[in-house]
N, C-alpha and C positions, 0 to 999 in steps of 0.2 A: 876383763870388762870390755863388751865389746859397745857401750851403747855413748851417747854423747860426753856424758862425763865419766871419768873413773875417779875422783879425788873432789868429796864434800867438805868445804871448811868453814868453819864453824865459829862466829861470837857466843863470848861463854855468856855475860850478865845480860839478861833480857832474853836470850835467844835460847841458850838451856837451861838456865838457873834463872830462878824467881829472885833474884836479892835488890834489882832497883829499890826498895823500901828500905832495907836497910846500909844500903851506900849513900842514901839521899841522910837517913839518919844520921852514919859516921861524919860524911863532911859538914853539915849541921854543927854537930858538936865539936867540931875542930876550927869553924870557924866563928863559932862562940869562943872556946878555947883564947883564942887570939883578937879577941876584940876587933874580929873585923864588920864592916856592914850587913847585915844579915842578906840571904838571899834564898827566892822561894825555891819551893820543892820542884816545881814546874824548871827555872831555872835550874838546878845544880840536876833533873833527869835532861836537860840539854845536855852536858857536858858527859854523862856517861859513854862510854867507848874510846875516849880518849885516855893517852895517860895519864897518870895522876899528874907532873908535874904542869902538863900544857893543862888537864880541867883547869887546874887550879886558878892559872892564868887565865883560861878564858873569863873566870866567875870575876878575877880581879886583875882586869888589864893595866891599868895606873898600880899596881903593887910593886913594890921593891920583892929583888929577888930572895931577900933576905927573910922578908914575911911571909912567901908563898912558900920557900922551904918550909915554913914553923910549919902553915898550916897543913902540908904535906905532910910532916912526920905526925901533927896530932892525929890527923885522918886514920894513918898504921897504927898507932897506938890503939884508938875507940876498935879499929877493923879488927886487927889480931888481937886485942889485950880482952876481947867478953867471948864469952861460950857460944854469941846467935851461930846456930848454921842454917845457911838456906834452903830452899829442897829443889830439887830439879823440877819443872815444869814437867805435870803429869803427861803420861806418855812419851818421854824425853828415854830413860833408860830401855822401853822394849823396840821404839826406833830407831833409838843408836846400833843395838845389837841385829836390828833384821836389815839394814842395810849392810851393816859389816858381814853380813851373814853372806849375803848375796856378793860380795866383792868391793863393795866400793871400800877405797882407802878416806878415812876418817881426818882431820887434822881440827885443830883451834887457833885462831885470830882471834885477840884480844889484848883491850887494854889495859887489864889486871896487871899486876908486876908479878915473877917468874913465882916469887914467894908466895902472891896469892892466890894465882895458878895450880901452882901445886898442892898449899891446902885441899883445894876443891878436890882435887886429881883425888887425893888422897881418901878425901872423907865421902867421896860418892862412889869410890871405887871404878872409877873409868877411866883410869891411868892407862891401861891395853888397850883401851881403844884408840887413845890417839899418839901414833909413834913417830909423830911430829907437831911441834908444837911453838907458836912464837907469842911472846910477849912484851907489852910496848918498854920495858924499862931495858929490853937485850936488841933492840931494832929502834926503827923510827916510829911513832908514834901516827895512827891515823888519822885522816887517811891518806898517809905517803903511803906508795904502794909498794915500801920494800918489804915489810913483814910476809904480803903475798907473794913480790918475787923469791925469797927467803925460802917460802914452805913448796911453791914448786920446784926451785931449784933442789932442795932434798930428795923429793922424790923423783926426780928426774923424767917429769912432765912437762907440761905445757901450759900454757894459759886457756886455750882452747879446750881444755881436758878436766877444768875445773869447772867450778861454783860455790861462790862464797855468800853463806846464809846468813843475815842479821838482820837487828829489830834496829839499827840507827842509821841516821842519813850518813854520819862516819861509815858505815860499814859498805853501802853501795859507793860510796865516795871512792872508798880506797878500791873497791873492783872496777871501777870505772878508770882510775887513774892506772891500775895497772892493767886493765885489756881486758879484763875474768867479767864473764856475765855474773851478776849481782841477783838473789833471791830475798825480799826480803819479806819480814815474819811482822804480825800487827799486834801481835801479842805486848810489847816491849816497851821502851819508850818514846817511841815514836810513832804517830798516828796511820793511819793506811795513805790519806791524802799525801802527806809530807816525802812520803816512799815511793806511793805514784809516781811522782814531780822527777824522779830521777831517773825516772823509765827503765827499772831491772826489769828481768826478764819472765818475772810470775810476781806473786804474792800470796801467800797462803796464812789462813786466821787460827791454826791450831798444827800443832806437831805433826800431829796423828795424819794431816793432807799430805804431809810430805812424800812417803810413798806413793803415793798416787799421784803426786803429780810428776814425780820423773815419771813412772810409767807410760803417763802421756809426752812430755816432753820432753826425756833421752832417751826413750825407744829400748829400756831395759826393763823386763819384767821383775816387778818387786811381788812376792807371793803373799 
């Protein structure tokens, strides 16, 4: 890979999987579950990209830690215990493949836990695509930016050699704190303005720009 980046990483919820509706649902019902204050939808898609144990906290800052556990396990329970599955944001599976096609090495950042990570891995079939991967419940949660020092040091890159793509102010946070230019996506739950503000290095409103816009901005032809 000879062009400014070799290594795309990737937030999975909002950024290639459509499930904000139904994570906004789970912790809903988990925090009905536990009789705590309710809180809007707008609220709990703020907290998306973090881990579960810090969302949790941030929805309920005065919470003992004893109640933010509850509401953390009921959240797994609604997540894994019903049949929904999400579907990847169309055009997601033939641009994941036509860049891996061309070289670039693939990776995911995310605040899902390893468990839920893998579901997805599993049930979209994109497990070979990314043969490094990190997850806030095995690292620090965003946006500390060990998760991305984590997945460069695997692959035995650089900061300079990356680009980390998401739809949350979390996601440019954590490329900011670790040095990695930040792309971020409007699709998700975070607005274009909100994204602006943190000055990554593009923004793009649909999957399908993303080839094209390295071709303009790393100087690698995507066919």
């Amino acid at each position: 890979m000879t062009g400014k980046y070799e290594i795309l990483i990737f937030d999975w919820d909002g950024t290639l999987m459509d499930s904000t509706a139904w994570i906004v649902d789970c912790m809903k019902r988990a925090i009905q579950d536990n009789s705590m204050p309710t809180r809007s939808d707008e609220a709990i898609r703020g907290i998306i990209g973090l881990g579960l144990h810090e969302a949790v906290a941030d929805l309920f800052p005065e919470a003992e830690s004893a109640h933010i556990d509850a509401v953390c396990n009921a959240y797994r329970d609604h997540y894994f215990g019903a049949d929904e599955q999400c579907s990847l944001f169309d055009g997601v599976e033939d641009v994941l493949h036509q860049l891996h096609d061309i070289g670039y090495w693939l990776a995911v950042a995310t605040g899902k836990s390893r468990r839920g990570l893998d579901k997805v891995l599993s049930e979209t079939g994109l497990e070979p695509m990314f043969p490094i991967t990190r997850t806030a419940d095995e690292t620090q949660s965003k946006p500390h930016p060990l998760m991305l020092e984590e997945i460069v040091t695997d692959f035995n890159s650089e900061m300079s050699r990356c680009l980390m793509i998401g739809d949350s102010l979390f996601d440019l946070q954590m490329a900011t704190n670790a040095g990695m230019d930040g792309l971020g996506v409007s699709w998700g739950v975070q607005q274009s303005d909100a994204l602006q503000a943190l000055d990554p290095v593009g923004l793009i409103h649909d999957i399908l720009e993303l080839p094209a816009w390295l071709n303009k901005h790393a100087a690698v032809h995507v066919a």
